[in-house]
Biopython code that builds the backbone (N, CA, C, O; Angstrom):
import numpy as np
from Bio.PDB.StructureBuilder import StructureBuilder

atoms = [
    (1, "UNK", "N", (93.569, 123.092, 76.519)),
    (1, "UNK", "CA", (95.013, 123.195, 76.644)),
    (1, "UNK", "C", (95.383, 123.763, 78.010)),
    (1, "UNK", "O", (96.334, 123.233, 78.583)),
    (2, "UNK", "N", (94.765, 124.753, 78.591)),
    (2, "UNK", "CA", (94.627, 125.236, 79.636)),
    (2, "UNK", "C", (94.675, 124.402, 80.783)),
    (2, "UNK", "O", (95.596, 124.579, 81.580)),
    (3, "UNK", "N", (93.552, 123.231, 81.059)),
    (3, "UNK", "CA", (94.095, 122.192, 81.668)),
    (3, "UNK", "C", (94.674, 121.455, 81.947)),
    (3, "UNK", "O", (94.727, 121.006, 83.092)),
    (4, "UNK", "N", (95.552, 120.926, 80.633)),
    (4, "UNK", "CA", (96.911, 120.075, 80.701)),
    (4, "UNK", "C", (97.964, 120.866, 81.013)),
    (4, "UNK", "O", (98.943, 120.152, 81.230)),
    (5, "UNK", "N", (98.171, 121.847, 81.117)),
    (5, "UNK", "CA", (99.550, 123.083, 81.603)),
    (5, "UNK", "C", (98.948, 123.400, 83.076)),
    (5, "UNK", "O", (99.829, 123.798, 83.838)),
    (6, "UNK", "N", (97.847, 123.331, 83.572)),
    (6, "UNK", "CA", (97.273, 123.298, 85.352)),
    (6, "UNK", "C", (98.115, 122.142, 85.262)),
    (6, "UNK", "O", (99.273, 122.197, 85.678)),
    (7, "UNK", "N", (97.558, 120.932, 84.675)),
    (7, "UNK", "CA", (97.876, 119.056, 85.195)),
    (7, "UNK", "C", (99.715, 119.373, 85.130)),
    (7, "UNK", "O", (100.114, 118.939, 86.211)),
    (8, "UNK", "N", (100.286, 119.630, 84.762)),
    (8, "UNK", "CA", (101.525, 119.915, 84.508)),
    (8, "UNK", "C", (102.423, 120.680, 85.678)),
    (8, "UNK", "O", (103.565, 120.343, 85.991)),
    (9, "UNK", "N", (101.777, 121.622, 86.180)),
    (9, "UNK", "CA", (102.170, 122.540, 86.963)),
    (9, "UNK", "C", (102.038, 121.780, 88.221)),
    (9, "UNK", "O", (102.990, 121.543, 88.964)),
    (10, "UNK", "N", (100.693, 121.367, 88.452)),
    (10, "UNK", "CA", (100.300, 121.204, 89.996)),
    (10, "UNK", "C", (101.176, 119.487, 90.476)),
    (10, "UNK", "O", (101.250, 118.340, 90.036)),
    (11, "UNK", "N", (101.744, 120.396, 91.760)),
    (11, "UNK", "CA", (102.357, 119.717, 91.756)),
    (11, "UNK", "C", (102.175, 117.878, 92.598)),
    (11, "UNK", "O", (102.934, 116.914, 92.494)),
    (12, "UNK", "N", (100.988, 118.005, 93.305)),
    (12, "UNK", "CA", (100.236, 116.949, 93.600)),
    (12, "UNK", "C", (100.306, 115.942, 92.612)),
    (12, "UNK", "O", (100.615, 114.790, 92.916)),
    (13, "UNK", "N", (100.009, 116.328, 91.290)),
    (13, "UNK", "CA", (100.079, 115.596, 90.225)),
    (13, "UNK", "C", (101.642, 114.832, 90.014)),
    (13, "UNK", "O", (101.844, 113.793, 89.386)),
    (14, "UNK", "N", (102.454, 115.502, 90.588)),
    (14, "UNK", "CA", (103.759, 115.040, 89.870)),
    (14, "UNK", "C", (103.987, 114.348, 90.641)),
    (14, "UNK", "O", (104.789, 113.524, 90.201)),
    (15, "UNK", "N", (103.619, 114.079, 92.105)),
    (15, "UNK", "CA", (104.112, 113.193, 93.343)),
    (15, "UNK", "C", (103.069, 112.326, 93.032)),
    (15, "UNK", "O", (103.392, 111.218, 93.458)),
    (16, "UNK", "N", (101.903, 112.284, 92.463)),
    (16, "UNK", "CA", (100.739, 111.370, 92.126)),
    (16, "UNK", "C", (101.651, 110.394, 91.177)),
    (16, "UNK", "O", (101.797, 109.238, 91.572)),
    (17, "UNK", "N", (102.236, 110.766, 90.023)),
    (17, "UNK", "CA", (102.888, 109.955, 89.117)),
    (17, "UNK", "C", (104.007, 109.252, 89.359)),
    (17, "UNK", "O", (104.385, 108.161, 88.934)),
    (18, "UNK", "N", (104.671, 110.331, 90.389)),
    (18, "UNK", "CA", (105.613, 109.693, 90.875)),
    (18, "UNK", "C", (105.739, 108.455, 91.517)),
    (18, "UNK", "O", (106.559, 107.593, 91.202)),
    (19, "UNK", "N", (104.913, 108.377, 92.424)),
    (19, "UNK", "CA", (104.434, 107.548, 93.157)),
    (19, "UNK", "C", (103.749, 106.064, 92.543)),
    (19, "UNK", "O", (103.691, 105.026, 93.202)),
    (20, "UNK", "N", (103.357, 106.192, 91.434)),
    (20, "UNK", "CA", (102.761, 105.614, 90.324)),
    (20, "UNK", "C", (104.176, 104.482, 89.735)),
    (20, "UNK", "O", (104.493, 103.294, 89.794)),
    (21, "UNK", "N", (104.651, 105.697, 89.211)),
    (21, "UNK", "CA", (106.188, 104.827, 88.920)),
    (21, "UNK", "C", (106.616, 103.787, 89.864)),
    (21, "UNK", "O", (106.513, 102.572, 89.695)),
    (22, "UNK", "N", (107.145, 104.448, 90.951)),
    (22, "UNK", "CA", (107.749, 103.979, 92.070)),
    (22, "UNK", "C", (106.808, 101.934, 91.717)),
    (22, "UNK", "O", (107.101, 100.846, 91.223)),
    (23, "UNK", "N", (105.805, 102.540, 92.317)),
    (23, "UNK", "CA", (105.122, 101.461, 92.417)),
    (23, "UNK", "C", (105.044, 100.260, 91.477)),
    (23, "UNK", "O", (105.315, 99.083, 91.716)),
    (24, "UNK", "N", (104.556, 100.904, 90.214)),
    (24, "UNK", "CA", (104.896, 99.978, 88.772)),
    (24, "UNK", "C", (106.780, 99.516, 88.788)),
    (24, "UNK", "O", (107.245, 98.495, 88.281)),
    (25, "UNK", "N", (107.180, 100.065, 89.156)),
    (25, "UNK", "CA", (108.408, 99.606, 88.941)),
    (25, "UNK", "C", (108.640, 98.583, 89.733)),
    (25, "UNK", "O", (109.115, 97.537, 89.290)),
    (26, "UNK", "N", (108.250, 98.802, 91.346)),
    (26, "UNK", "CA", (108.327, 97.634, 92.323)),
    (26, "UNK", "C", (107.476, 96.530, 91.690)),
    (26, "UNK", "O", (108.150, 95.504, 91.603)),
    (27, "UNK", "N", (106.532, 96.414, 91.331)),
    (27, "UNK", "CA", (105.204, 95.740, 90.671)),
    (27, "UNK", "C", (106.374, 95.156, 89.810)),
    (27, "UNK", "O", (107.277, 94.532, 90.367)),
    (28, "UNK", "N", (106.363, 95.391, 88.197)),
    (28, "UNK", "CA", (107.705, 94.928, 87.808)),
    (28, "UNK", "C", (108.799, 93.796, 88.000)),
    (28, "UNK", "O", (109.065, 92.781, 87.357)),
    (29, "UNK", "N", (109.303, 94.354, 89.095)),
    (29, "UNK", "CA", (110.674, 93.809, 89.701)),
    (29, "UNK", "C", (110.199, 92.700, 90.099)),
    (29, "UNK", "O", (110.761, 91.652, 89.781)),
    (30, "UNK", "N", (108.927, 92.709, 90.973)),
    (30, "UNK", "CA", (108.579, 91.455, 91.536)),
    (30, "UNK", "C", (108.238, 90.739, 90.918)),
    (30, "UNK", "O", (108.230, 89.593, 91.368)),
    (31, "UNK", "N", (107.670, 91.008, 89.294)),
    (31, "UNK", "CA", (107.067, 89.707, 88.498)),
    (31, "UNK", "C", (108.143, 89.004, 88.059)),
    (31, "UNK", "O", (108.036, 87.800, 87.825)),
    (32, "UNK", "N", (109.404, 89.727, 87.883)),
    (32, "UNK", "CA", (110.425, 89.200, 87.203)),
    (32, "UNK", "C", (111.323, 88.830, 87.960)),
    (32, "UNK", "O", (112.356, 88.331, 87.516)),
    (33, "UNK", "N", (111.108, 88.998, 89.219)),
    (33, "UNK", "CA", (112.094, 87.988, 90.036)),
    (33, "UNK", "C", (111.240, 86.668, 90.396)),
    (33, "UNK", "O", (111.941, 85.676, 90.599)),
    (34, "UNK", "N", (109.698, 86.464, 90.523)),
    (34, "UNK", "CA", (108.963, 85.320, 90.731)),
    (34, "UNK", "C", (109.547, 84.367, 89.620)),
    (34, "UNK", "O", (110.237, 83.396, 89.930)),
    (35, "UNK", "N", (109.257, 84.671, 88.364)),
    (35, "UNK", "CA", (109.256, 84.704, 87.183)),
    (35, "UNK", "C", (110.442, 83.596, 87.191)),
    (35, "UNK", "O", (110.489, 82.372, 87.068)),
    (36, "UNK", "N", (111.219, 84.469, 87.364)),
    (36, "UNK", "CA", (112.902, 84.089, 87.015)),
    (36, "UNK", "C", (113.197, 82.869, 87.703)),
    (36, "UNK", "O", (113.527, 81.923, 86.988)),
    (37, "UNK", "N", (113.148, 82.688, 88.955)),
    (37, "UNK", "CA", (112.822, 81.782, 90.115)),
    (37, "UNK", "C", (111.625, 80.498, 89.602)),
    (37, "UNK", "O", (111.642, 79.295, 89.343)),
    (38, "UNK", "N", (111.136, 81.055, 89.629)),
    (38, "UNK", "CA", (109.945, 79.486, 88.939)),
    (38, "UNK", "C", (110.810, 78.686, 88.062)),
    (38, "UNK", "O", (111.290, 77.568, 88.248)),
    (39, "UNK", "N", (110.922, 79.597, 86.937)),
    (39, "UNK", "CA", (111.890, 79.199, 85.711)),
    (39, "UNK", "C", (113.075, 78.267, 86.147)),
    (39, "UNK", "O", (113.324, 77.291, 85.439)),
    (40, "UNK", "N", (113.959, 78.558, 87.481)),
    (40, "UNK", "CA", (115.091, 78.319, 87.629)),
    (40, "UNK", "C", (114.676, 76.715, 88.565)),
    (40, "UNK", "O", (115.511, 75.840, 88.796)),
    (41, "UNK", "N", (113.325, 76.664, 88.948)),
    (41, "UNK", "CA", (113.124, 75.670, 89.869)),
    (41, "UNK", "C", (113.336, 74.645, 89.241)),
    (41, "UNK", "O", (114.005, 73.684, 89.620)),
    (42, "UNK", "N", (112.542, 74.835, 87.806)),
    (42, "UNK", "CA", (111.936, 73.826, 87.265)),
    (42, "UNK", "C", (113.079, 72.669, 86.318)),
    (42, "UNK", "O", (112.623, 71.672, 85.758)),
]
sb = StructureBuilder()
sb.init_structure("model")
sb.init_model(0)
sb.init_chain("A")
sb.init_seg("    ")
for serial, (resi, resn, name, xyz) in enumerate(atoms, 1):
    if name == "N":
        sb.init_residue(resn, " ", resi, " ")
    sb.init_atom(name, np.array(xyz, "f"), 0.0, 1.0, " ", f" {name:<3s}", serial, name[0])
structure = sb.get_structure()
C-alpha cells in the first residue's frame, strides 16, 4: 500500500500519465477522423 500512495504522490508519475492521456487522446482523434473520412469517400 505504501507504494501506491509513493506512485500517487510522485509527481513524475502524474506528468508520466499525463502525457499518456494527451497522447491516447491525439491517437484517438486521429483514428476517428481517418475513419470518418474513408467512410465519407466511399
Amino acid at each position: 500500500m505504501n507504494f501506491l500512495s509513493m506512485l500517487a504522490n510522485d509527481p513524475v508519475v502524474m506528468f508520466s500519465f499525463g502525457g499518456l492521456t494527451i497522447v491516447l487522446a491525439i491517437c484517438a482523434y486521429y483514428i476517428y477522423y481517418f475513419l470518418k473520412h474513408i467512410q465519407d469517400d466511399s
